[in-house]
N, CA, C and O atoms as a GROMACS GRO file, in nm:
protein
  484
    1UNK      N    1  -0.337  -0.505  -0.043
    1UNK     CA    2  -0.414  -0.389  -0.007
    1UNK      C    3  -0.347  -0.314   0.110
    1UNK      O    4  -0.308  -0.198   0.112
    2UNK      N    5  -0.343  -0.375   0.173
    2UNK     CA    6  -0.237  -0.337   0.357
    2UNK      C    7  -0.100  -0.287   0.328
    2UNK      O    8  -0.064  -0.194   0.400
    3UNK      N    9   0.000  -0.336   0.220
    3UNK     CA   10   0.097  -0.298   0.182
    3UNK      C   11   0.094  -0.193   0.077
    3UNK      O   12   0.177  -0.102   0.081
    4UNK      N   13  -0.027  -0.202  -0.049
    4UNK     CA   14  -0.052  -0.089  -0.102
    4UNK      C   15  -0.026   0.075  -0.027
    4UNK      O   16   0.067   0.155  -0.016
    5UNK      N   17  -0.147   0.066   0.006
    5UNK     CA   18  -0.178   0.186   0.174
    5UNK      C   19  -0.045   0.200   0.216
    5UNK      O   20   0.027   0.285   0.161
    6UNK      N   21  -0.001   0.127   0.308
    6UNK     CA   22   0.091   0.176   0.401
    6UNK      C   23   0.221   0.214   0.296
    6UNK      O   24   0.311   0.282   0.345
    7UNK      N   25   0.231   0.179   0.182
    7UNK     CA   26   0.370   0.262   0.074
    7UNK      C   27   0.262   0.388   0.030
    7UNK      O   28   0.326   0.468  -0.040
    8UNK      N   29   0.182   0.413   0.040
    8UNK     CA   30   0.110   0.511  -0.056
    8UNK      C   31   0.137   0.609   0.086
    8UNK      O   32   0.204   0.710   0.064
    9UNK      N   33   0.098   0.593   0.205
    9UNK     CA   34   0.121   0.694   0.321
    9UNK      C   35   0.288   0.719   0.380
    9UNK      O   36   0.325   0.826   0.430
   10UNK      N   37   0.362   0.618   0.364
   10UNK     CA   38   0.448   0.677   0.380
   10UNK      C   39   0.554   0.784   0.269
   10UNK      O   40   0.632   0.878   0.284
   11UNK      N   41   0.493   0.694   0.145
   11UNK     CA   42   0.549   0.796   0.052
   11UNK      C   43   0.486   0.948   0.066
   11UNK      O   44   0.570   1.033   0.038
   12UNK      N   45   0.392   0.990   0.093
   12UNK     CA   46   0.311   1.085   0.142
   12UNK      C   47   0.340   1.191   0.246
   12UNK      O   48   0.325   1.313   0.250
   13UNK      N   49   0.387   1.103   0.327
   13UNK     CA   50   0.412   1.140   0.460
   13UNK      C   51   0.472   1.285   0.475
   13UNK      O   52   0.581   1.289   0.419
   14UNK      N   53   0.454   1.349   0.505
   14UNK     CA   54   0.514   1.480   0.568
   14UNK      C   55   0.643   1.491   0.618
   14UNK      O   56   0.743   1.531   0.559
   15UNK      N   57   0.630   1.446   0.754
   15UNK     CA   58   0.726   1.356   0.869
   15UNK      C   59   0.832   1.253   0.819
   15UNK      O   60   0.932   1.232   0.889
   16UNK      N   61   0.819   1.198   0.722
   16UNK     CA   62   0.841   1.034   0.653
   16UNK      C   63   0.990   1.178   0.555
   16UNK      O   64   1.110   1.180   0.583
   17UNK      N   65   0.912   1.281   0.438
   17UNK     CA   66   0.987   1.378   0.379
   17UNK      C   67   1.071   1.426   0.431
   17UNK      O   68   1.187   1.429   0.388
   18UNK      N   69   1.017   1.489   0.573
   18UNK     CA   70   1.153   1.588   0.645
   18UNK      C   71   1.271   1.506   0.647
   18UNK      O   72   1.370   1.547   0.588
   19UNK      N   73   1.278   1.357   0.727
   19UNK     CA   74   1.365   1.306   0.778
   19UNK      C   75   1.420   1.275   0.659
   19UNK      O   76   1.541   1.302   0.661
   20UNK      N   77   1.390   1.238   0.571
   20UNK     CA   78   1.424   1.187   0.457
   20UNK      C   79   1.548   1.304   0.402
   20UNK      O   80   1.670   1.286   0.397
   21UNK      N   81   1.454   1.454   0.355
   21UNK     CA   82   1.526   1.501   0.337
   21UNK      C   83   1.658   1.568   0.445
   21UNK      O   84   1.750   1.630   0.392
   22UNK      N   85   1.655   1.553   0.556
   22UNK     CA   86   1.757   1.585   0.660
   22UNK      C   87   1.852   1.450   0.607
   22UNK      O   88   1.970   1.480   0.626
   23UNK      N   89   1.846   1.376   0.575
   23UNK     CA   90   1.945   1.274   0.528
   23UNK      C   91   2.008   1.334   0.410
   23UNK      O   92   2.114   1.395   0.402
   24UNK      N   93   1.916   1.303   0.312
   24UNK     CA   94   1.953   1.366   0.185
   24UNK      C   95   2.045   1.505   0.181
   24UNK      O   96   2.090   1.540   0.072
   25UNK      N   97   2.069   1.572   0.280
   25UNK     CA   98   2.124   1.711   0.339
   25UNK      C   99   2.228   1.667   0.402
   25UNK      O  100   2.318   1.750   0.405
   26UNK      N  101   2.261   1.532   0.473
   26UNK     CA  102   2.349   1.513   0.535
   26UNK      C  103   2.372   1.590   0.653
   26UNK      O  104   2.484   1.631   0.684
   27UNK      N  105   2.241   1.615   0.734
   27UNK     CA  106   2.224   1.699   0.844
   27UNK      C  107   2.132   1.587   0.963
   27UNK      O  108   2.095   1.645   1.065
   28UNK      N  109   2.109   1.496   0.957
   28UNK     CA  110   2.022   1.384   1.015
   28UNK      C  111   2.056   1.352   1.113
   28UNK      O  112   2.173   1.319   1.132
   29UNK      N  113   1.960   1.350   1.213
   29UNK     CA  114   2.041   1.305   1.399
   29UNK      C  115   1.962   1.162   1.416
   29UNK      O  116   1.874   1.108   1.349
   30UNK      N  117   2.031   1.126   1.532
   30UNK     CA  118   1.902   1.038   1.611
   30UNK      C  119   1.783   1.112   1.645
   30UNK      O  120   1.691   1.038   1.681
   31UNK      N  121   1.754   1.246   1.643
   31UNK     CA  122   1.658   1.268   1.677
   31UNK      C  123   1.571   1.263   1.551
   31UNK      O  124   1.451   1.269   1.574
   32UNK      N  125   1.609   1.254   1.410
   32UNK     CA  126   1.551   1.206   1.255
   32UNK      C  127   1.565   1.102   1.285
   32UNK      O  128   1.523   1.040   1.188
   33UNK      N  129   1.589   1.049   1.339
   33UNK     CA  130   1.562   0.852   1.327
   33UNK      C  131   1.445   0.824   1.406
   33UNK      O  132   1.345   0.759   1.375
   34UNK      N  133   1.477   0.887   1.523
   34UNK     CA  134   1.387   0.827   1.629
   34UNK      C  135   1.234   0.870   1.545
   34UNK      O  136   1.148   0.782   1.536
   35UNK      N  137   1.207   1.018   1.482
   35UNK     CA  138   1.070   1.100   1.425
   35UNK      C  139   0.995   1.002   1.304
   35UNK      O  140   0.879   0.972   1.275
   36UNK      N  141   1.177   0.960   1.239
   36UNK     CA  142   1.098   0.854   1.120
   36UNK      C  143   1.080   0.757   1.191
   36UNK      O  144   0.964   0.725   1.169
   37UNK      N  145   1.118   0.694   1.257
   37UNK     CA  146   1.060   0.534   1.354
   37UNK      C  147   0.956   0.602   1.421
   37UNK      O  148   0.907   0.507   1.483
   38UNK      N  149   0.910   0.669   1.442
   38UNK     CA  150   0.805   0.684   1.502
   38UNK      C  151   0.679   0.730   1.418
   38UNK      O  152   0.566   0.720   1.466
   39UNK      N  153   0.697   0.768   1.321
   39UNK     CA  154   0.647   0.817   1.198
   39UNK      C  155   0.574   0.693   1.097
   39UNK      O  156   0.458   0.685   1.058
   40UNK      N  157   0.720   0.579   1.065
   40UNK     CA  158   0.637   0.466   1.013
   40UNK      C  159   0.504   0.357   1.122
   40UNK      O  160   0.404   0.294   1.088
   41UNK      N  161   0.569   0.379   1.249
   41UNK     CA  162   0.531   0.271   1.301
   41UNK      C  163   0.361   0.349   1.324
   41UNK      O  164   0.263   0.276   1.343
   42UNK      N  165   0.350   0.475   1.320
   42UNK     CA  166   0.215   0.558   1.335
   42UNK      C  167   0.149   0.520   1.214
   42UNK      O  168   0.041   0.461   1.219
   43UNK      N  169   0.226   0.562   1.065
   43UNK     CA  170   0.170   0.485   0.962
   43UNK      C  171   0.088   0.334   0.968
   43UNK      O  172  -0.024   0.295   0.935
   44UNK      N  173   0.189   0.283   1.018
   44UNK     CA  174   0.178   0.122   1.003
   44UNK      C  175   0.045   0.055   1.101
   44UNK      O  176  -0.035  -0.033   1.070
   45UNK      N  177   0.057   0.132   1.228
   45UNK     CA  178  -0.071   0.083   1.271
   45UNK      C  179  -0.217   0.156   1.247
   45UNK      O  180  -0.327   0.108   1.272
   46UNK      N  181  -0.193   0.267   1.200
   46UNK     CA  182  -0.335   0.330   1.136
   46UNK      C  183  -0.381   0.259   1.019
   46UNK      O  184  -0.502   0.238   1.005
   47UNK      N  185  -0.275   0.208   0.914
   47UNK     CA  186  -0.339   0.112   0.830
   47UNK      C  187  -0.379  -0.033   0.888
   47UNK      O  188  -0.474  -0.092   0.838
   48UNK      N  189  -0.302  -0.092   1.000
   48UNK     CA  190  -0.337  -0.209   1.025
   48UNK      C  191  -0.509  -0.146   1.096
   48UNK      O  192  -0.611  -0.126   1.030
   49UNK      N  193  -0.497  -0.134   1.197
   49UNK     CA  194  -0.660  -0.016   1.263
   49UNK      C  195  -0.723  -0.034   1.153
   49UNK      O  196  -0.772  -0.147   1.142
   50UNK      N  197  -0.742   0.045   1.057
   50UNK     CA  198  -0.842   0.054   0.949
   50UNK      C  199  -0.874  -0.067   0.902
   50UNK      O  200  -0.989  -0.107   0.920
   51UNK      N  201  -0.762  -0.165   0.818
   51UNK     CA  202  -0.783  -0.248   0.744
   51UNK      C  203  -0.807  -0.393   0.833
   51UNK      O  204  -0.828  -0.501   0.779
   52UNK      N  205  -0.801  -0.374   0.956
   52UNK     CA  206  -0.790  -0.549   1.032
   52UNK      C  207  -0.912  -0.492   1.117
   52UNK      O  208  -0.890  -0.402   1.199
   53UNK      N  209  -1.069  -0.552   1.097
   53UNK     CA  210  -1.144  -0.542   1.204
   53UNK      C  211  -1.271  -0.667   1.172
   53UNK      O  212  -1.321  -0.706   1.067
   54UNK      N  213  -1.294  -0.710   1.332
   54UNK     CA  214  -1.415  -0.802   1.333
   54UNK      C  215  -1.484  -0.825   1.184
   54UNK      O  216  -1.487  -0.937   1.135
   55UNK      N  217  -1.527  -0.734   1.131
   55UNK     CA  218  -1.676  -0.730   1.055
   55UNK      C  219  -1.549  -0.836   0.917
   55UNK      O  220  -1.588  -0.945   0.876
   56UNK      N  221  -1.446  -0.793   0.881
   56UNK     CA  222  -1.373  -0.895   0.768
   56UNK      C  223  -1.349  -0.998   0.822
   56UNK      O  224  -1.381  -1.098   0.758
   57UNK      N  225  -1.289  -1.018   0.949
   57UNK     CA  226  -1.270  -1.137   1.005
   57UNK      C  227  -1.304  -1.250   0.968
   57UNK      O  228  -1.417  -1.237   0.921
   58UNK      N  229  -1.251  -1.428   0.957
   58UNK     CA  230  -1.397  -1.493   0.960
   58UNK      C  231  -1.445  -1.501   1.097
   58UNK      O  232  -1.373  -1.479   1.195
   59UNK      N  233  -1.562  -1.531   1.104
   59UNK     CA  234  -1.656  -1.487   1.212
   59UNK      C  235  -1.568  -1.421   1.328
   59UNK      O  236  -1.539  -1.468   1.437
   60UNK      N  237  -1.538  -1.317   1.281
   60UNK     CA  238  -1.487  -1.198   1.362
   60UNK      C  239  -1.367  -1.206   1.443
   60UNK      O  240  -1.320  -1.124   1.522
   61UNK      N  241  -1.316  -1.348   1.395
   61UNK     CA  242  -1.186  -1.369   1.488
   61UNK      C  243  -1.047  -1.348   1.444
   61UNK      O  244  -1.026  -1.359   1.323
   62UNK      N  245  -0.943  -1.316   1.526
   62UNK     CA  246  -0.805  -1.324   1.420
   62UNK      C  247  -0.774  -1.468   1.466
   62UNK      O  248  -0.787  -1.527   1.573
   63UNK      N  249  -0.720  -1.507   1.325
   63UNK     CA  250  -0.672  -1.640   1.313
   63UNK      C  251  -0.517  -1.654   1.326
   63UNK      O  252  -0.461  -1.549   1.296
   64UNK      N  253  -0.432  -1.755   1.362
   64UNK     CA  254  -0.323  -1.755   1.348
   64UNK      C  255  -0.230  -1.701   1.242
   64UNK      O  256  -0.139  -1.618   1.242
   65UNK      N  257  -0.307  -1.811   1.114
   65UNK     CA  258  -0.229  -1.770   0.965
   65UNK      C  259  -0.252  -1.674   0.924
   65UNK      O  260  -0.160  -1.609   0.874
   66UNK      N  261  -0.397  -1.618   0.926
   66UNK     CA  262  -0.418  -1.438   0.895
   66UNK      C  263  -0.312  -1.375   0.976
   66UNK      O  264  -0.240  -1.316   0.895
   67UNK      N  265  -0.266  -1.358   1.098
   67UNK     CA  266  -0.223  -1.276   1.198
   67UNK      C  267  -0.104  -1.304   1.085
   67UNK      O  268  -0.083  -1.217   1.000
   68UNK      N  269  -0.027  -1.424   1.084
   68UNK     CA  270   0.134  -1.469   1.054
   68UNK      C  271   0.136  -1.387   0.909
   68UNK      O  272   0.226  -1.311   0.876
   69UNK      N  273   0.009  -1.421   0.819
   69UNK     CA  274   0.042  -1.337   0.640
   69UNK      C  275   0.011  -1.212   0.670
   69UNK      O  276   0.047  -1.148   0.571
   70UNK      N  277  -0.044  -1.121   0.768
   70UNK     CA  278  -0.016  -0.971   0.796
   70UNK      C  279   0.078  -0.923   0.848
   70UNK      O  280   0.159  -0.844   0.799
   71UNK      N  281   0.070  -0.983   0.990
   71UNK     CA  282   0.237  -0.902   1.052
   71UNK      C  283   0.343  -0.954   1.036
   71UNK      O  284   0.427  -0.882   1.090
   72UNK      N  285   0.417  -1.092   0.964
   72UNK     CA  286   0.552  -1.066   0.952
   72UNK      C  287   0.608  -0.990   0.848
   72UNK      O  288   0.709  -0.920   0.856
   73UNK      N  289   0.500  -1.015   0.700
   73UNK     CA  290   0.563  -0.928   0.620
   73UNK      C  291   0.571  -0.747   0.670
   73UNK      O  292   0.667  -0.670   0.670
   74UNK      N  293   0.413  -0.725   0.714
   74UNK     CA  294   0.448  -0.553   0.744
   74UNK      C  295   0.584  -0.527   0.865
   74UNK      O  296   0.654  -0.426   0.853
   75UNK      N  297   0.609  -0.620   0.969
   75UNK     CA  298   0.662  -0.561   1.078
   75UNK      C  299   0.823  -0.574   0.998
   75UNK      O  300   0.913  -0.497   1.032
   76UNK      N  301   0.845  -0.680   0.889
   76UNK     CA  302   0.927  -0.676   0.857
   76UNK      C  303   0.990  -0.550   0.760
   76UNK      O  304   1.100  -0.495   0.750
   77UNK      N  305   0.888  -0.541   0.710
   77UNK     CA  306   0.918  -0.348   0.610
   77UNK      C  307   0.940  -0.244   0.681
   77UNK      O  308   1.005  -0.142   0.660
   78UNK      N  309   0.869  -0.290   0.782
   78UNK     CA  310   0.897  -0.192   0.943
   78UNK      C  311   1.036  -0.132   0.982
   78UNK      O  312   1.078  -0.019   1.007
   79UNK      N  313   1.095  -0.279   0.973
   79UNK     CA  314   1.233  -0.296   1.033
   79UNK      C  315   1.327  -0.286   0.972
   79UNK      O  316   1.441  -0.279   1.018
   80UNK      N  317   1.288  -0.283   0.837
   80UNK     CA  318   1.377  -0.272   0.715
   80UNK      C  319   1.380  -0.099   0.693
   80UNK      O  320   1.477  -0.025   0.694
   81UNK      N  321   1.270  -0.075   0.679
   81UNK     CA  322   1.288   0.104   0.655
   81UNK      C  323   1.330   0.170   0.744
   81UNK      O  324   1.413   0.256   0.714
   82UNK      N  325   1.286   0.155   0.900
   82UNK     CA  326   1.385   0.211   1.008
   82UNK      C  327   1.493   0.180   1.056
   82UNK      O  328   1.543   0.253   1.141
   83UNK      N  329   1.565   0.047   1.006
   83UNK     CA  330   1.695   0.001   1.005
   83UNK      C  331   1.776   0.091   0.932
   83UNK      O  332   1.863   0.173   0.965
   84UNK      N  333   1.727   0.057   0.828
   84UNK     CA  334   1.831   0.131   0.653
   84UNK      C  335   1.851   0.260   0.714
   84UNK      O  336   1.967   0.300   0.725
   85UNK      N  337   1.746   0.340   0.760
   85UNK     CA  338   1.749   0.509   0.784
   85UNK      C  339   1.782   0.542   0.905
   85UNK      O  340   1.770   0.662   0.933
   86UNK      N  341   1.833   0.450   1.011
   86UNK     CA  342   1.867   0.449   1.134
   86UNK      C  343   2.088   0.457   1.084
   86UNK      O  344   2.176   0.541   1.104
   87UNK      N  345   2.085   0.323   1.020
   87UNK     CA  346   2.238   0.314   0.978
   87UNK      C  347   2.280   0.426   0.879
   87UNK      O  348   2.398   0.449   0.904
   88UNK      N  349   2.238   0.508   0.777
   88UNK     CA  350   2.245   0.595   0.703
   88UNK      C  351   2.298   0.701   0.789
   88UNK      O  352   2.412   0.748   0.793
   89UNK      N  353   2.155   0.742   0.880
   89UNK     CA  354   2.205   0.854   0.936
   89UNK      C  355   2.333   0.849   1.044
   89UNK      O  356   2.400   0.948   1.070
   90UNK      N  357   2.358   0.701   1.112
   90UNK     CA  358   2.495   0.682   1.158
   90UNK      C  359   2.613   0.671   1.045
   90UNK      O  360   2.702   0.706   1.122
   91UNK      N  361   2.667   0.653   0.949
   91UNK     CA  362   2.693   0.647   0.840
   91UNK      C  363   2.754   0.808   0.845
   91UNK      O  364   2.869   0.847   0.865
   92UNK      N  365   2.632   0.883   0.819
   92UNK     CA  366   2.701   1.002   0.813
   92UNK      C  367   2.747   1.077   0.920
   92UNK      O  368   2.844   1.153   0.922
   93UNK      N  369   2.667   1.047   1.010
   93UNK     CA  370   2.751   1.128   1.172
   93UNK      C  371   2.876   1.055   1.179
   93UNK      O  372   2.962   1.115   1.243
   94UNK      N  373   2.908   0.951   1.133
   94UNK     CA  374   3.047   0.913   1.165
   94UNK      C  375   3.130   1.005   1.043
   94UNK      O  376   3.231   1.064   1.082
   95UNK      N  377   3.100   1.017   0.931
   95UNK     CA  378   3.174   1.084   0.834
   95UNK      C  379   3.194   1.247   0.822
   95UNK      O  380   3.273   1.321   0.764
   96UNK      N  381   3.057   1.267   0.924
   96UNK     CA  382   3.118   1.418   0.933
   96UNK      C  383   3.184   1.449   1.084
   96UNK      O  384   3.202   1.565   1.121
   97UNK      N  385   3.220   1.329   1.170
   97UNK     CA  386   3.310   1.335   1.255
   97UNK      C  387   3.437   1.275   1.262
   97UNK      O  388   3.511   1.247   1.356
   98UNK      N  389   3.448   1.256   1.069
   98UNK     CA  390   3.557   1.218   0.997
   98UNK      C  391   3.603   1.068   0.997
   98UNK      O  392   3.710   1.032   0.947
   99UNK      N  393   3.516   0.987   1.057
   99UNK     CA  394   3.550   0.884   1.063
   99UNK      C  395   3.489   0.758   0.901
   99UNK      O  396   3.389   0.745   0.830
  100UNK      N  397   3.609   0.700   0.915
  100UNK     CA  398   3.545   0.633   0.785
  100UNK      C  399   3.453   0.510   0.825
  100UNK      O  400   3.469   0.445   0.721
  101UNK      N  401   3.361   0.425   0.909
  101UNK     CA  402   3.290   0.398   0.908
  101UNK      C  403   3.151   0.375   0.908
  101UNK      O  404   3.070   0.431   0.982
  102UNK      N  405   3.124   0.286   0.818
  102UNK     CA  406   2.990   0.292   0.766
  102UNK      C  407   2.905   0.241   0.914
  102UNK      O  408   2.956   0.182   1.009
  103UNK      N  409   2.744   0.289   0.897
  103UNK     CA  410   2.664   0.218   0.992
  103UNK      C  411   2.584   0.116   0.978
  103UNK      O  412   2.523   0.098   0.873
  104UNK      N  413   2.571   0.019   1.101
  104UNK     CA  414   2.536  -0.140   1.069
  104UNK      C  415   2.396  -0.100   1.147
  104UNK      O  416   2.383  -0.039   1.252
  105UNK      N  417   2.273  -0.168   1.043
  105UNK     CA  418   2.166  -0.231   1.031
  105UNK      C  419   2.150  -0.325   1.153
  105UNK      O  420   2.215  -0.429   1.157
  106UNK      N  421   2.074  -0.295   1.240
  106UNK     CA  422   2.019  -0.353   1.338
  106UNK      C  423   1.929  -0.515   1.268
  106UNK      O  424   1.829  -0.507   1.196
  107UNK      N  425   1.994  -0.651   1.312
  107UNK     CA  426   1.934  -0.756   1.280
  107UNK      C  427   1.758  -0.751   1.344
  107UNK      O  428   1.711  -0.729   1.456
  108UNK      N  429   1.702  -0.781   1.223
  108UNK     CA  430   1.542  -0.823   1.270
  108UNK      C  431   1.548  -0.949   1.405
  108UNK      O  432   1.600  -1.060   1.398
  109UNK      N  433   1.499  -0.907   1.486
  109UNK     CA  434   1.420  -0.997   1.572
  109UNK      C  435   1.330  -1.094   1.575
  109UNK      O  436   1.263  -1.098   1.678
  110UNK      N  437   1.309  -1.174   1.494
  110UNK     CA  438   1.195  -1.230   1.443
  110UNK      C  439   1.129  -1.287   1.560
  110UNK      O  440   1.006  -1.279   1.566
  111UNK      N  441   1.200  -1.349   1.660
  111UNK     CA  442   1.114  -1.394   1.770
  111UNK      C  443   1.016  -1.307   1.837
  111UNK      O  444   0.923  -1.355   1.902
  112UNK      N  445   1.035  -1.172   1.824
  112UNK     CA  446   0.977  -1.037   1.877
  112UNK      C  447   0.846  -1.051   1.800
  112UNK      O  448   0.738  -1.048   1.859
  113UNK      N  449   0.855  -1.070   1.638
  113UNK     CA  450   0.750  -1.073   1.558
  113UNK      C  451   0.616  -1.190   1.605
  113UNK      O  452   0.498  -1.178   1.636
  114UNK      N  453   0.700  -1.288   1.591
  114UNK     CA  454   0.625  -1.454   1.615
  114UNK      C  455   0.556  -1.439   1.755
  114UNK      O  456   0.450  -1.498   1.777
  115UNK      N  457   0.622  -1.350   1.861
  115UNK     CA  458   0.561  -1.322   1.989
  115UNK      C  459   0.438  -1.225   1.958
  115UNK      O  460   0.329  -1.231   2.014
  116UNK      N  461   0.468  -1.151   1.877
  116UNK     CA  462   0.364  -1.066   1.880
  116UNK      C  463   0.247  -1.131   1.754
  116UNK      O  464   0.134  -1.082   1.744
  117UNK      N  465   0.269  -1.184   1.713
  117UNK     CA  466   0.135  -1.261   1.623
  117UNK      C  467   0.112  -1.405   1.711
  117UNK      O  468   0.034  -1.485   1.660
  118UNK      N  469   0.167  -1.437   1.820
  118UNK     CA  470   0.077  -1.543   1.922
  118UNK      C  471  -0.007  -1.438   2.006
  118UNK      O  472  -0.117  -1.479   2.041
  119UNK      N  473   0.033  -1.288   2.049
  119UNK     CA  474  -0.059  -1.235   2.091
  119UNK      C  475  -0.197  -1.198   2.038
  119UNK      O  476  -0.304  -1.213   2.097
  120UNK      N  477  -0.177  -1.147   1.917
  120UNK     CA  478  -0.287  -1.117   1.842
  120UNK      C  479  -0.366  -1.201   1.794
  120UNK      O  480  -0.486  -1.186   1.767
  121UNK      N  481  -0.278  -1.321   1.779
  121UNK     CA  482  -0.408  -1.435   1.716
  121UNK      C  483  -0.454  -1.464   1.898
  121UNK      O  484  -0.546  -1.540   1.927
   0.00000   0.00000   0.00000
């Protein structure tokens, strides 16, 4: 349901399109990276907001394993969609400053994740 939503809004997205298409144009800055990272992660917690509150809870609490089967997979799609579109758009600023290298994908952090689901639970 949580992953439903959050592909149904970013495919949607307005913000999520522009940057997209500024890639697709081969016109894309860090300042399109930074709009789409800032863009999913707005997505991502308006669906978590909506869909994670007391009243589903069991008795209203977040639990460890609930916290661990929500946020590693989402933070991980997180990191995956603003990775990919972070290296793309380096990718091409290097090629239209003629250089032939490609751009490298920032490794997930996972300890960042696991820290942040001991907070929440």
């Amino acid at each position: 349901m949580i992953e439903n939503e959050f592909d149904n809004k970013t495919y949607n997205s307005d913000v999520l399109k522009k940057a997209i298409q500024a890639l697709k144009d081969k016109k894309a800055t860090y300042k399109d990276a930074n709009e789409f990272a800032i863009g999913v992660g707005e997505i991502l917690a308006e669906v978590l907001g909506k869909n994670i509150t007391a009243d589903i809870l069991p008795d209203g609490k977040m639990y460890y394993n609930i916290a661990d089967r929500i946020i590693n997979p989402t933070m991980s799609k997180n990191h995956e969609l603003v990775t990919g579109y972070a290296a793309d758009v380096q990718t091409n600023l290097n090629h239209n400053a003629g250089l032939k290298i490609k751009g490298l994908k920032a490794e997930l952090n996972q300890g960042r994740i696991d820290l942040m689901i001991l907070i929440v639970y």
